[in-house]
N, C-alpha and C positions, 0 to 999 in steps of 0.2 A: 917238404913233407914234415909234420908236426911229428917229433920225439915221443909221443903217446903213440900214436899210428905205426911208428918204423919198430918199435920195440916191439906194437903186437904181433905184425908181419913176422918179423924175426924170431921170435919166441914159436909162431902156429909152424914156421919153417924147422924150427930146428929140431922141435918135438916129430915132424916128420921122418927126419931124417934119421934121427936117434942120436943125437949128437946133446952136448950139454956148452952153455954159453959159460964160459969161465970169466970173462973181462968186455965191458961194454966202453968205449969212448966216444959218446956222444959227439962231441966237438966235431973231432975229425971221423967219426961214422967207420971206425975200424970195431971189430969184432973178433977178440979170442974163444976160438969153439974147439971143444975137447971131444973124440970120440975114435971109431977106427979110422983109417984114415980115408978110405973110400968113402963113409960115411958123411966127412968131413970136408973132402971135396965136391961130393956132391949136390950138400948141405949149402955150401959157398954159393957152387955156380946158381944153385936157385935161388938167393938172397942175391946177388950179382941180377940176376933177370929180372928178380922184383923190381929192386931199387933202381933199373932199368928203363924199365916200364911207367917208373911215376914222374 
């Protein structure tokens, strides 16, 4: 999946969730996400399903 694409996924996910992306590593496709922590986990598991899926 092209790094333009996975950012926007990520970004349209995270603003669902209400969460805020603190640290992106591209490379290895980790992601630090700030918010409550339900928010947070939930925010995961569907970026986890996305990047699942492609």
């Amino acid at each position: 999946m092209d790094d333009t694409i996975f950012l926007n996924m990520v970004k349209t996910t995270v603003e669902k969730y209400g969460c805020t992306i603190v640290e992106v590593d591209l490379d290895n496709r980790v992601l630090n996400l700030d918010g409550p922590d339900e928010s947070v986990a939930d925010c995961a598991r569907a970026i986890a399903k996305l990047v699942d899926n492609t």
